[in-house]
N, CA, C and O atoms as a Maestro MAE file, in Angstrom:
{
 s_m_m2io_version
 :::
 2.0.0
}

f_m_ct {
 s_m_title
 :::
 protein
 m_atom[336] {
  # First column is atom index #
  i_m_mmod_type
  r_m_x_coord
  r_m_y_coord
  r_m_z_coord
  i_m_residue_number
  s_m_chain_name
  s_m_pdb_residue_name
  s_m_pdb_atom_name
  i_m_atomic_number
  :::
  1 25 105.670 150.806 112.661 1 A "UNK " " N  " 7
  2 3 105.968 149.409 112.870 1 A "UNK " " CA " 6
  3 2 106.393 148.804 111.540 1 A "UNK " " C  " 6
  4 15 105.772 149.061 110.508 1 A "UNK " " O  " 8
  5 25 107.294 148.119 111.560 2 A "UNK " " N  " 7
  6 3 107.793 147.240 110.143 2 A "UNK " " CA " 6
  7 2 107.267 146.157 109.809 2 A "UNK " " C  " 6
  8 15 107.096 145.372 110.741 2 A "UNK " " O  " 8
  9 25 106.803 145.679 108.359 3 A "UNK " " N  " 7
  10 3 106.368 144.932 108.098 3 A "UNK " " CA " 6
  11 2 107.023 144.189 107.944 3 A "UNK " " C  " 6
  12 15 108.215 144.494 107.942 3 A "UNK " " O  " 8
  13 25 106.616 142.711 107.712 4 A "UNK " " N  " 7
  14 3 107.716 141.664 106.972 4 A "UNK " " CA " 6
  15 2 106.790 140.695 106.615 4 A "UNK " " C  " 6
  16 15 105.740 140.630 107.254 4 A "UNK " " O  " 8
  17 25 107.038 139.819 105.564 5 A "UNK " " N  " 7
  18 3 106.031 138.832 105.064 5 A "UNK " " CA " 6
  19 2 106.603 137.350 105.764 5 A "UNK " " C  " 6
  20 15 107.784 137.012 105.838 5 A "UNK " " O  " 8
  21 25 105.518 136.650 106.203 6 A "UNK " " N  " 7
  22 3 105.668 135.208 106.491 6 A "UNK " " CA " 6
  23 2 105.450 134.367 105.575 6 A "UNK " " C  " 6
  24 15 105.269 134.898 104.480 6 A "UNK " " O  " 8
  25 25 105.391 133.177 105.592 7 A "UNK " " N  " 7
  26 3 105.114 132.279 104.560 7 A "UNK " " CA " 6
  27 2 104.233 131.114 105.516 7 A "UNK " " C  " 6
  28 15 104.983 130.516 106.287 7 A "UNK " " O  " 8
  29 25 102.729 130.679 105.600 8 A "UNK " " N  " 7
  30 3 102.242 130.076 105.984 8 A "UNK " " CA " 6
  31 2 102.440 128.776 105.946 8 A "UNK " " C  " 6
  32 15 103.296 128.413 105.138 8 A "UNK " " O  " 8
  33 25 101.801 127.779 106.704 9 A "UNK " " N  " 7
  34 3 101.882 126.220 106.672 9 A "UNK " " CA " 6
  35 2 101.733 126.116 105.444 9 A "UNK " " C  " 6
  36 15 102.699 125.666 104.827 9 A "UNK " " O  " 8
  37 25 100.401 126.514 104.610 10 A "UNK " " N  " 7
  38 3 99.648 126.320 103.452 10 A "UNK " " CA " 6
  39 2 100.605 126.506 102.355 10 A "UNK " " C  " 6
  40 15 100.563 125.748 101.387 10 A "UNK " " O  " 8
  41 25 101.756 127.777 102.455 11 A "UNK " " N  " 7
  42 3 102.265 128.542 101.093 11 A "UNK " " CA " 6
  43 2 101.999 129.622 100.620 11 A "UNK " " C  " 6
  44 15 102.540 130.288 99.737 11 A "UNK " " O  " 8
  45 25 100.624 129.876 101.610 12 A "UNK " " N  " 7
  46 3 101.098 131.190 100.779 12 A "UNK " " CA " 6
  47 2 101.743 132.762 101.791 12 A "UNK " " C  " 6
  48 15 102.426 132.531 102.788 12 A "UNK " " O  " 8
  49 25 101.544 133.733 101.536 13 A "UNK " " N  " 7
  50 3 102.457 135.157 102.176 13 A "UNK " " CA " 6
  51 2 101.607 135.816 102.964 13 A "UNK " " C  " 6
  52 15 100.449 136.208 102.825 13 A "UNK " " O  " 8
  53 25 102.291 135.858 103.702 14 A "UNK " " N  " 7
  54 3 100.954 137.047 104.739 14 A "UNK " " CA " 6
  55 2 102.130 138.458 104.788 14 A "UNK " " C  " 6
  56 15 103.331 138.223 104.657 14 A "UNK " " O  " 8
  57 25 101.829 139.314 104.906 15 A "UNK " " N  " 7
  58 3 102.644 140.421 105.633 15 A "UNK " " CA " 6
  59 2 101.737 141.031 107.197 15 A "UNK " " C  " 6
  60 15 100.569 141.385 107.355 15 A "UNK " " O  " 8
  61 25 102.676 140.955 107.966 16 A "UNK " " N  " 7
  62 3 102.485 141.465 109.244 16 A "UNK " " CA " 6
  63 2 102.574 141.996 109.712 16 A "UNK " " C  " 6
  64 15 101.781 142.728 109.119 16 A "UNK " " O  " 8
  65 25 103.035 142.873 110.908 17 A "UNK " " N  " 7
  66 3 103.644 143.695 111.529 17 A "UNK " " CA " 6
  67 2 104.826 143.173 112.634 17 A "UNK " " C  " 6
  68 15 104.467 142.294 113.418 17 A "UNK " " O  " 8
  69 25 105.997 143.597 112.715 18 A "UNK " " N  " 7
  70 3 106.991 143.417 113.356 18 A "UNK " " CA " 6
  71 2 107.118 143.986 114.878 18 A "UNK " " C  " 6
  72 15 107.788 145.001 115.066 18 A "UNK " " O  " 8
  73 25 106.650 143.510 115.663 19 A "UNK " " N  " 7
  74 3 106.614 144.266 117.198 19 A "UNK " " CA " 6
  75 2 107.572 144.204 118.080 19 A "UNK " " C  " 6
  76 15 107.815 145.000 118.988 19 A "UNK " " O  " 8
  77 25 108.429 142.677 117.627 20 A "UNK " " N  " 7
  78 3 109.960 142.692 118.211 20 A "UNK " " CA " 6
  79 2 110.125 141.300 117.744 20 A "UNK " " C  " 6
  80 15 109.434 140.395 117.277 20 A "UNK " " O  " 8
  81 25 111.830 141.625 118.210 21 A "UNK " " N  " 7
  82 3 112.650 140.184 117.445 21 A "UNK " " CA " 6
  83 2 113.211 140.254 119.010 21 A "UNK " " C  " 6
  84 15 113.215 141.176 119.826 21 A "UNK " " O  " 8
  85 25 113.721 138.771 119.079 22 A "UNK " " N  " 7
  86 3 114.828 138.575 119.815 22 A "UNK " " CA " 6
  87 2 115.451 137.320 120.116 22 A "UNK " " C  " 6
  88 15 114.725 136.332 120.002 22 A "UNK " " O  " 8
  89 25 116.614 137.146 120.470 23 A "UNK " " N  " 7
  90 3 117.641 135.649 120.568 23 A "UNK " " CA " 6
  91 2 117.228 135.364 121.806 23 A "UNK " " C  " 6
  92 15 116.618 136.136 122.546 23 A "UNK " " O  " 8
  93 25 117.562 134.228 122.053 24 A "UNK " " N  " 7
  94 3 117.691 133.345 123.441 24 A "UNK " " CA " 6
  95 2 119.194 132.579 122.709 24 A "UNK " " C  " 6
  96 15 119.438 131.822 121.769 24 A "UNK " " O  " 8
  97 25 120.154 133.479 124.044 25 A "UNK " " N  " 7
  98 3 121.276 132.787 123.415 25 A "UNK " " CA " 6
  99 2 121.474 131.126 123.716 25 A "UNK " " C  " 6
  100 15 121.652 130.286 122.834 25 A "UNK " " O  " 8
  101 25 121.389 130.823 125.366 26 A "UNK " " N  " 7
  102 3 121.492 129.484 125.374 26 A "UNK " " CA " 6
  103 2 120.517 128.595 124.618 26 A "UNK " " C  " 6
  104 15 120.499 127.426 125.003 26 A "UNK " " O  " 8
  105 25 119.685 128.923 123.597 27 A "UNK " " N  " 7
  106 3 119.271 128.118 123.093 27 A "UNK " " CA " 6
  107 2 119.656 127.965 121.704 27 A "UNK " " C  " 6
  108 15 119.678 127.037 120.895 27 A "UNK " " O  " 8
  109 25 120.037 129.548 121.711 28 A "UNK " " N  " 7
  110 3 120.548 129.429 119.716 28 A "UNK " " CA " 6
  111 2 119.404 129.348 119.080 28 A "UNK " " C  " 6
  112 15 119.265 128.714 118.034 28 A "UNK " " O  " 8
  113 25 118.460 130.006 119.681 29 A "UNK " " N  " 7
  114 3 117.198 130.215 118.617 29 A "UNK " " CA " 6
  115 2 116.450 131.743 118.477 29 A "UNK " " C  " 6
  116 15 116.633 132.594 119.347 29 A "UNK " " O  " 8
  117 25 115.661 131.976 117.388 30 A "UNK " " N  " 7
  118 3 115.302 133.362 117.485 30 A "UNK " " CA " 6
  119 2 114.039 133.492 117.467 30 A "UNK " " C  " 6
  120 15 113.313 132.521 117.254 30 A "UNK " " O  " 8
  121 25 113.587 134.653 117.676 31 A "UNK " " N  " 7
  122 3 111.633 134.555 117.947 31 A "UNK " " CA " 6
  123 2 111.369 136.020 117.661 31 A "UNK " " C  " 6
  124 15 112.201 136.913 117.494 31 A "UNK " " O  " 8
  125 25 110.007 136.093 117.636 32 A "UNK " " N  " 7
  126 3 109.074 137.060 117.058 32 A "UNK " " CA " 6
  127 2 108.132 137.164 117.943 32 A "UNK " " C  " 6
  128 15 107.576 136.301 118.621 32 A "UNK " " O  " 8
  129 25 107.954 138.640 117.865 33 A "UNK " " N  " 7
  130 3 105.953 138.765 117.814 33 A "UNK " " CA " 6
  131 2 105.961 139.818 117.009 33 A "UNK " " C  " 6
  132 15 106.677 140.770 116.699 33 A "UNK " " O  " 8
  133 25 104.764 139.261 116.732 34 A "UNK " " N  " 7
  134 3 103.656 139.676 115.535 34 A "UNK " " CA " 6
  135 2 101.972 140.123 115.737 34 A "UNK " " C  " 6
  136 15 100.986 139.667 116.316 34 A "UNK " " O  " 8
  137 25 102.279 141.176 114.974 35 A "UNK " " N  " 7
  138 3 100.727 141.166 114.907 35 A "UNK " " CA " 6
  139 2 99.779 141.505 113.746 35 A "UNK " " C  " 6
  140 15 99.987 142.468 113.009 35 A "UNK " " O  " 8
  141 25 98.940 140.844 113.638 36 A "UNK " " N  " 7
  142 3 98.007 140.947 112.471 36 A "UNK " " CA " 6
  143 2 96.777 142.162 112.479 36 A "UNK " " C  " 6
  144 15 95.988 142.560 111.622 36 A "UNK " " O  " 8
  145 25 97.002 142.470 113.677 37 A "UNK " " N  " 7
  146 3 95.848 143.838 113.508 37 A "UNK " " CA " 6
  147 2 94.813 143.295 114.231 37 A "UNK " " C  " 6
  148 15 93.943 144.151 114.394 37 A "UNK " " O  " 8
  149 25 94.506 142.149 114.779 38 A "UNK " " N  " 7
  150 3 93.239 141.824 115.216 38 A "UNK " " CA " 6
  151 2 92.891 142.008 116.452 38 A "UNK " " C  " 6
  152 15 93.795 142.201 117.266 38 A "UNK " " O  " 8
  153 25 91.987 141.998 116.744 39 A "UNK " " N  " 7
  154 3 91.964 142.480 118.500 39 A "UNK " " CA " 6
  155 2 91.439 141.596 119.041 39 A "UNK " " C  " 6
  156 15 90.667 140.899 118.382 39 A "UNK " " O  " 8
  157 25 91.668 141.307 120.438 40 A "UNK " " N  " 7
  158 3 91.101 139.812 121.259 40 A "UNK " " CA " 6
  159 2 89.755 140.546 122.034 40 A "UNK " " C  " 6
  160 15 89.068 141.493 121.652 40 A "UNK " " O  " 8
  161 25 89.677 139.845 123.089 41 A "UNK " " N  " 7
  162 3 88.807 139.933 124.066 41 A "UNK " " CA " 6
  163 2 89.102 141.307 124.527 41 A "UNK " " C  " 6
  164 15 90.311 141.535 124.499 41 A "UNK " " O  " 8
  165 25 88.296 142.405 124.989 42 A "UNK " " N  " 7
  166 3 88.064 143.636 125.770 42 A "UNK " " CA " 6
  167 2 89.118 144.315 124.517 42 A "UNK " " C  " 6
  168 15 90.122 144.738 125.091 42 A "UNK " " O  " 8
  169 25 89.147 144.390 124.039 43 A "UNK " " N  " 7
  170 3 89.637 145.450 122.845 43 A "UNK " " CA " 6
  171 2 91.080 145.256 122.878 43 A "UNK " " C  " 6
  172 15 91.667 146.184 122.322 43 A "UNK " " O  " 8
  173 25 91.809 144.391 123.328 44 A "UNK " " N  " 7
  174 3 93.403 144.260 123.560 44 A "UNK " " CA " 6
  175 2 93.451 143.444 122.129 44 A "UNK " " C  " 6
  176 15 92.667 142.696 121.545 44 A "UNK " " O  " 8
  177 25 94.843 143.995 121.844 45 A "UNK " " N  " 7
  178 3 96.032 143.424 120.444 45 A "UNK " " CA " 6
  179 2 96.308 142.041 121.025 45 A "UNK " " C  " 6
  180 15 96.675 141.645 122.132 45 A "UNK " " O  " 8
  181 25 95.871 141.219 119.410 46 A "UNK " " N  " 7
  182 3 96.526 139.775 119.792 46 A "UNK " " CA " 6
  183 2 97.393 140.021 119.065 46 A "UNK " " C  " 6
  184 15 97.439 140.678 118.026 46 A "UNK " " O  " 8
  185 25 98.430 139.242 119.866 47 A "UNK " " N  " 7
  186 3 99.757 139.174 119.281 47 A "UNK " " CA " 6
  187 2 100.441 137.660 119.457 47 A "UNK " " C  " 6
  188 15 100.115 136.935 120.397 47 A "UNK " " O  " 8
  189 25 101.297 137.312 118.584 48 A "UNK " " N  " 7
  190 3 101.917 136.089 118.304 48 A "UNK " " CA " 6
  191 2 103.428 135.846 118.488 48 A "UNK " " C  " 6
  192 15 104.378 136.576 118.205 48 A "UNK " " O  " 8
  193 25 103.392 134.796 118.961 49 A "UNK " " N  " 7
  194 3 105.002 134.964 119.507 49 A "UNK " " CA " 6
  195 2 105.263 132.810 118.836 49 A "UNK " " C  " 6
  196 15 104.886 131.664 119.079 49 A "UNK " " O  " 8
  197 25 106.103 133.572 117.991 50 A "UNK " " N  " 7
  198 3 106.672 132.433 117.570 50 A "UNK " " CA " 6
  199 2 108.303 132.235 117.426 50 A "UNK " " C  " 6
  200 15 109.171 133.103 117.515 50 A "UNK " " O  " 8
  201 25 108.433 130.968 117.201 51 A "UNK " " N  " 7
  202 3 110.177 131.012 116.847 51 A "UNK " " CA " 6
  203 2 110.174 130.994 114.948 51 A "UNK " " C  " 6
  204 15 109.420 130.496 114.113 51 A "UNK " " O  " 8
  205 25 111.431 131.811 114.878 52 A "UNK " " N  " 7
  206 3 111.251 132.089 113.306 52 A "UNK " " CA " 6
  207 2 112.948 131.378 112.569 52 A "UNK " " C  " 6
  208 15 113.990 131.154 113.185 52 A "UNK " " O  " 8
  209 25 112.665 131.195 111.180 53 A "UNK " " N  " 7
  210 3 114.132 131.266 110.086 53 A "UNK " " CA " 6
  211 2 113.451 131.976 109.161 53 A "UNK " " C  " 6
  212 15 112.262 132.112 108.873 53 A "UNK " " O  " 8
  213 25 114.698 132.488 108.677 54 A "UNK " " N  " 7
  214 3 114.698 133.085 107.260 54 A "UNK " " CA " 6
  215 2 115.223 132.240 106.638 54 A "UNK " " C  " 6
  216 15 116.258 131.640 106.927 54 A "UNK " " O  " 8
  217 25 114.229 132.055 105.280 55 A "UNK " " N  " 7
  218 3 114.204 130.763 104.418 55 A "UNK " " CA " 6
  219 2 114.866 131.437 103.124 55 A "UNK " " C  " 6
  220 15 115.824 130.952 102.522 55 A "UNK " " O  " 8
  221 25 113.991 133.031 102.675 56 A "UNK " " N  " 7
  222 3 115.304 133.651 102.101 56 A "UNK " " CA " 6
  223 2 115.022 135.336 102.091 56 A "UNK " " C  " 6
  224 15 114.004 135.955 102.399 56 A "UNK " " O  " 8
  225 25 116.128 135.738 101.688 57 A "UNK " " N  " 7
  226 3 116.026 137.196 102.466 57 A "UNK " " CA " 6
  227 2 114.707 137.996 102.390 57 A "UNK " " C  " 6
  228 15 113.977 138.005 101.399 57 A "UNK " " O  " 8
  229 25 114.475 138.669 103.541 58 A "UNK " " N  " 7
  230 3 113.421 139.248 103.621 58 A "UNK " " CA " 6
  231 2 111.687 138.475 103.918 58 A "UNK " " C  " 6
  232 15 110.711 139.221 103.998 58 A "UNK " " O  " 8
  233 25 111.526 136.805 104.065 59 A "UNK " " N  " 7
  234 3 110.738 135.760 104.119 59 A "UNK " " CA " 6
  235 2 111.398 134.980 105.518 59 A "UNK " " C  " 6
  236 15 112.559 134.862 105.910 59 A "UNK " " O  " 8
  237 25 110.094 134.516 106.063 60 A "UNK " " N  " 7
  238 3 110.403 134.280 107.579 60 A "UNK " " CA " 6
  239 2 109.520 132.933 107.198 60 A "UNK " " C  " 6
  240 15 108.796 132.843 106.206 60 A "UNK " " O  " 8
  241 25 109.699 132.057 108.044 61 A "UNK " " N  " 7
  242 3 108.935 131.188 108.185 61 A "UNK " " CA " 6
  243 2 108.745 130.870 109.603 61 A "UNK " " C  " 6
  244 15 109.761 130.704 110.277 61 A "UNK " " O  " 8
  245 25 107.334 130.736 110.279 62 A "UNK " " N  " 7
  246 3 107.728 130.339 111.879 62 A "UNK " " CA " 6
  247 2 107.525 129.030 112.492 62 A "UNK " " C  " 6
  248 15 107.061 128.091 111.844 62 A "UNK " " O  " 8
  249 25 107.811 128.950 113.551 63 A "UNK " " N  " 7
  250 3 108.175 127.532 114.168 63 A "UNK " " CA " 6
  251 2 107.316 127.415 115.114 63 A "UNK " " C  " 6
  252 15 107.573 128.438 115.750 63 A "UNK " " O  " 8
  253 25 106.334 126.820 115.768 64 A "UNK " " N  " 7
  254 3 105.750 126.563 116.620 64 A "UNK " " CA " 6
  255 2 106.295 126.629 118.144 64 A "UNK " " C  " 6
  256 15 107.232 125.839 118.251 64 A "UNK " " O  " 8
  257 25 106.036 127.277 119.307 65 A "UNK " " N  " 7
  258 3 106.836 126.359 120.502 65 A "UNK " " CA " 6
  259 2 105.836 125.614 121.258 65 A "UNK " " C  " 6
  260 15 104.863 126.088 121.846 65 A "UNK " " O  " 8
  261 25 106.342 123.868 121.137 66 A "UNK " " N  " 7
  262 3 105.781 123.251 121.643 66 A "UNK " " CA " 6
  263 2 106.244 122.936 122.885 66 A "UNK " " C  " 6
  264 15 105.450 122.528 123.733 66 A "UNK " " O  " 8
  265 25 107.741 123.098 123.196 67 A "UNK " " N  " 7
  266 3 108.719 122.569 124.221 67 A "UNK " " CA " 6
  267 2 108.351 123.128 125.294 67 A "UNK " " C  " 6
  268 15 108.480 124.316 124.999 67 A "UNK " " O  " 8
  269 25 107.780 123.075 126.908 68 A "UNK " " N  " 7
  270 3 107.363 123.328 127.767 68 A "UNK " " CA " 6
  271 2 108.801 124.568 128.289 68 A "UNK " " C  " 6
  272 15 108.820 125.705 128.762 68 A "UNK " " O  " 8
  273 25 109.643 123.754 127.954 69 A "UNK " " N  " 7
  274 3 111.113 124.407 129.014 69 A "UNK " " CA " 6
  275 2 111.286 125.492 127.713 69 A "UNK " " C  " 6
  276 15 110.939 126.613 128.085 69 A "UNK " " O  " 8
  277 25 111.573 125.479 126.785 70 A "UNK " " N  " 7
  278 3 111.509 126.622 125.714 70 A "UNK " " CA " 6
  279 2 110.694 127.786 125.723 70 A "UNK " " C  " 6
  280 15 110.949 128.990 125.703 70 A "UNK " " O  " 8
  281 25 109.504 127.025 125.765 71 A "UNK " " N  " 7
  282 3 108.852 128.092 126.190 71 A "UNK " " CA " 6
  283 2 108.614 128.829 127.951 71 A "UNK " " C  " 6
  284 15 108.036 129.900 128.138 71 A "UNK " " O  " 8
  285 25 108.965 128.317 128.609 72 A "UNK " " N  " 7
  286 3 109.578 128.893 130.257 72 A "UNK " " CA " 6
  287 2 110.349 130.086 129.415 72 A "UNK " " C  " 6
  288 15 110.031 131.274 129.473 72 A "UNK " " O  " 8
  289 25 111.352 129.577 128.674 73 A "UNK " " N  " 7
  290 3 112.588 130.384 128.596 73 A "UNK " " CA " 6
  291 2 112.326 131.607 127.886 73 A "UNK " " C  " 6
  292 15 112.901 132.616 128.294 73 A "UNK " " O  " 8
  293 25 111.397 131.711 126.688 74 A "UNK " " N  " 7
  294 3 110.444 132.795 126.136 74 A "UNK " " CA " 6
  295 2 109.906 133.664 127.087 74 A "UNK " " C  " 6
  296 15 109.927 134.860 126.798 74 A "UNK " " O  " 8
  297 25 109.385 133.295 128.258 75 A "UNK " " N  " 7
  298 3 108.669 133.799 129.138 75 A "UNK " " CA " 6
  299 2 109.420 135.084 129.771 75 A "UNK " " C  " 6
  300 15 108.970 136.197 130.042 75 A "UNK " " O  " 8
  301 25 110.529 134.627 129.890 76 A "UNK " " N  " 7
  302 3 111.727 135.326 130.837 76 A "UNK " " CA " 6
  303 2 111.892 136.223 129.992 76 A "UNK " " C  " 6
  304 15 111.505 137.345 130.318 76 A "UNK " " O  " 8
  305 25 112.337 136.093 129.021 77 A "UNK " " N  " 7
  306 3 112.703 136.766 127.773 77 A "UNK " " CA " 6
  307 2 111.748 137.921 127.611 77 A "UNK " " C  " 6
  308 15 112.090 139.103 127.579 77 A "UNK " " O  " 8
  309 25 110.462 137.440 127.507 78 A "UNK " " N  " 7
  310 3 109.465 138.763 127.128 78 A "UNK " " CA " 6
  311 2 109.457 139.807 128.611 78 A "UNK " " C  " 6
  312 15 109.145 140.988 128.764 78 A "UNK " " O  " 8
  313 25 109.905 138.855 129.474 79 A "UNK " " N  " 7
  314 3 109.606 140.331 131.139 79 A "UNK " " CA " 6
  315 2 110.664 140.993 131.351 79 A "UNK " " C  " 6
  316 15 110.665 141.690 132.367 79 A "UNK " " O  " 8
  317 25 111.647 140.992 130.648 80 A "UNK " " N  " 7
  318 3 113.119 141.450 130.341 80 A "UNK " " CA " 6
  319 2 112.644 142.475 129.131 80 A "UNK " " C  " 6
  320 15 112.911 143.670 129.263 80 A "UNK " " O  " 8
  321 25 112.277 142.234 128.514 81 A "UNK " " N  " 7
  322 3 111.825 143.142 127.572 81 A "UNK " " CA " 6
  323 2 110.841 144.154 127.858 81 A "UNK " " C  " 6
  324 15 110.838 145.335 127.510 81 A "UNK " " O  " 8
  325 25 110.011 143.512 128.543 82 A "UNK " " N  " 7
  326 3 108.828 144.501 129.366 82 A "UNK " " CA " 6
  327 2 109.253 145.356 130.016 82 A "UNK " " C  " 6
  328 15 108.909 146.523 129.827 82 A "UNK " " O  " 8
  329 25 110.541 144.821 131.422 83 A "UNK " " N  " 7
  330 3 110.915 145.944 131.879 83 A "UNK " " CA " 6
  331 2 111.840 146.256 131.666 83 A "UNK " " C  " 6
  332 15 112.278 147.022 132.524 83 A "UNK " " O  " 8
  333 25 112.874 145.941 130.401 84 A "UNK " " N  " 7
  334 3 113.494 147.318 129.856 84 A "UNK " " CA " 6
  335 2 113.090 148.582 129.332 84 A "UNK " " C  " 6
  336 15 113.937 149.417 129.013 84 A "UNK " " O  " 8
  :::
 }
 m_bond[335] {
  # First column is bond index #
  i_m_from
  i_m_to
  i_m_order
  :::
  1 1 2 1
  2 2 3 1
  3 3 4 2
  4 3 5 1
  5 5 6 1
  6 6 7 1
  7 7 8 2
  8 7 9 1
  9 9 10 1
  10 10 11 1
  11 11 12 2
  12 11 13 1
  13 13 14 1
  14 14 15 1
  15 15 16 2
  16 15 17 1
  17 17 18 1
  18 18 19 1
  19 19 20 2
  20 19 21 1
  21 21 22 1
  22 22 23 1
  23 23 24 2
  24 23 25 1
  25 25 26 1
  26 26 27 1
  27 27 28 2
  28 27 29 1
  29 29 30 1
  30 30 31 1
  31 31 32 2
  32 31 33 1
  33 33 34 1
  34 34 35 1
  35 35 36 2
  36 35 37 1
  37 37 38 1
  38 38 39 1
  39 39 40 2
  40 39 41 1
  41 41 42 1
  42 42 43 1
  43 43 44 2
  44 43 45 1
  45 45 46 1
  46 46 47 1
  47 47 48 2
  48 47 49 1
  49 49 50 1
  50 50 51 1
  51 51 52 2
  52 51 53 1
  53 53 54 1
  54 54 55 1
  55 55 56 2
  56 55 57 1
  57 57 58 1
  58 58 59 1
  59 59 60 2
  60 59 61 1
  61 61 62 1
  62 62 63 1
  63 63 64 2
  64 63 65 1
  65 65 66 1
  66 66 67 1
  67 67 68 2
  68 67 69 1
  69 69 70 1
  70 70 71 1
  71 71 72 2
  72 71 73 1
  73 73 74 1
  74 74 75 1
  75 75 76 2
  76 75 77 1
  77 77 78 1
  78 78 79 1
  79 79 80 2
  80 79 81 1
  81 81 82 1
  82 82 83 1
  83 83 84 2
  84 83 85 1
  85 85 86 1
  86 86 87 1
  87 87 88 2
  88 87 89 1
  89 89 90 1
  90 90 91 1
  91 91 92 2
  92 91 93 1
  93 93 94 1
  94 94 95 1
  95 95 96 2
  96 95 97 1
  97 97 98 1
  98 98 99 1
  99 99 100 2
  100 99 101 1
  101 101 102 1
  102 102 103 1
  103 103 104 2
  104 103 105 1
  105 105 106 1
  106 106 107 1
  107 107 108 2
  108 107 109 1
  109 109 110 1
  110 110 111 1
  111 111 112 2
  112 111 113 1
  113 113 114 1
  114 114 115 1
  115 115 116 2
  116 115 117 1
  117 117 118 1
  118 118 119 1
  119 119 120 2
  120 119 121 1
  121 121 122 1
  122 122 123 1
  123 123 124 2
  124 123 125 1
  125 125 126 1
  126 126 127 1
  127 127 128 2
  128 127 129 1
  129 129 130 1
  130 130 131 1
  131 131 132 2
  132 131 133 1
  133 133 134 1
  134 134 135 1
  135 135 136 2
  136 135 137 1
  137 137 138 1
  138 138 139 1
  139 139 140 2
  140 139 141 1
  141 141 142 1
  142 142 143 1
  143 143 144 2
  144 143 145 1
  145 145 146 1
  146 146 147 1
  147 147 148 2
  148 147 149 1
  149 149 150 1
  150 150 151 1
  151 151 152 2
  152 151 153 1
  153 153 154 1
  154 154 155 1
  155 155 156 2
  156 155 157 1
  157 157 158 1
  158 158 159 1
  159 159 160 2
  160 159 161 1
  161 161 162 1
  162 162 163 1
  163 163 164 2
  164 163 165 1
  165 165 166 1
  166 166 167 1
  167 167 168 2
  168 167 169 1
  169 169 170 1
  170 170 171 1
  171 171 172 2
  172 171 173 1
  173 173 174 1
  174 174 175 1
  175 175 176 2
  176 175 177 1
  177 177 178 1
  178 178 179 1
  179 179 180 2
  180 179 181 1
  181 181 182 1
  182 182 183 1
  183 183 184 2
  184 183 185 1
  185 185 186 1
  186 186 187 1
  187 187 188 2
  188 187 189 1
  189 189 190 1
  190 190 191 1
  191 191 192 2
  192 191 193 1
  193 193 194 1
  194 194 195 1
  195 195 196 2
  196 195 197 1
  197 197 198 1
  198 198 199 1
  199 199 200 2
  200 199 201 1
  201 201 202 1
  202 202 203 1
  203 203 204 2
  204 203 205 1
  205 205 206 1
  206 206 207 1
  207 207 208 2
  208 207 209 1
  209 209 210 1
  210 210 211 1
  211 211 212 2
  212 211 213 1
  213 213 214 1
  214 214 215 1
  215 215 216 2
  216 215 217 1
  217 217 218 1
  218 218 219 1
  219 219 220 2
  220 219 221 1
  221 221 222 1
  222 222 223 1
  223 223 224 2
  224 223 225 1
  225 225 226 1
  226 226 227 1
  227 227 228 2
  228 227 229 1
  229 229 230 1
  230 230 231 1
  231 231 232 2
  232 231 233 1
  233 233 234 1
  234 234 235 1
  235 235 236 2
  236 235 237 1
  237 237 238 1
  238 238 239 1
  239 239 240 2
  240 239 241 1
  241 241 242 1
  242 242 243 1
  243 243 244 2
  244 243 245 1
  245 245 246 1
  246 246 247 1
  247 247 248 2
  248 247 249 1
  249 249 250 1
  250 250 251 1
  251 251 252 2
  252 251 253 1
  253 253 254 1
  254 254 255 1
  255 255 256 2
  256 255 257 1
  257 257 258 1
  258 258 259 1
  259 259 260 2
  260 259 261 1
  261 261 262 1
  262 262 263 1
  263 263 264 2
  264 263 265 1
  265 265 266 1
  266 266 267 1
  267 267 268 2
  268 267 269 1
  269 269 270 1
  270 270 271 1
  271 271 272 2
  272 271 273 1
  273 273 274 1
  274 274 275 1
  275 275 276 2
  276 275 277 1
  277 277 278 1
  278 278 279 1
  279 279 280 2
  280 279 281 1
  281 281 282 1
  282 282 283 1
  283 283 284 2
  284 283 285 1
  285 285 286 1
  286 286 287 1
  287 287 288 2
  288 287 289 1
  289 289 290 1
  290 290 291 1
  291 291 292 2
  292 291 293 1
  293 293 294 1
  294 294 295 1
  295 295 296 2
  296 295 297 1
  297 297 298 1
  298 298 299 1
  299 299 300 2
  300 299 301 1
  301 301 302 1
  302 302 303 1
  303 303 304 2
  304 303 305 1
  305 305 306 1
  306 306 307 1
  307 307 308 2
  308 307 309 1
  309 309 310 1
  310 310 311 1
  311 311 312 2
  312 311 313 1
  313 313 314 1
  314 314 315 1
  315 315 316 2
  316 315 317 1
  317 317 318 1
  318 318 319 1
  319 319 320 2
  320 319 321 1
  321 321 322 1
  322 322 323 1
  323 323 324 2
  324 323 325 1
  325 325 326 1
  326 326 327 1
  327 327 328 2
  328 327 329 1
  329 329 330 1
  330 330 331 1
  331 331 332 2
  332 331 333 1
  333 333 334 1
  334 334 335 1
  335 335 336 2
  :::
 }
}
């Protein structure tokens, strides 16, 4: 799995793990998941799904999704991915 470093609210760097990228073209935006290694409830991988920019090469910064319909549209996106 590939790493890549984020840059937190706070400032400072985390490095993560890269589990997938991908566009949503009608929106013109790009997204992530991530994972930090931690495990949730019953021993399953939490993983993070955010919208990301590169602020500069190789540094990501991510975006929250707060947008109800944005995130619908994420949704689709990840079961397209699932069952490819």
């Amino acid at each position: 799995m590939n790493k890549i470093s984020i840059k937190n609210m706070d400032g400072t760097m985390e490095q993560v793990d890269l589990v997938n990228a991908f566009k949503i073209k009608n929106l013109d935006k790009k997204f992530v998941i991530l994972s930090k290694g931690e495990v949730a409830a019953e021993g399953v991988s939490k993983i993070y799904i955010s919208e990301y920019v590169e602020s500069e090469p190789g540094v990501y910064n991510l975006i929250g999704i707060t947008d109800d319909t944005v995130w619908e549209k994420v949704k689709e996106a990840l079961k397209e991915i699932v069952e490819s």
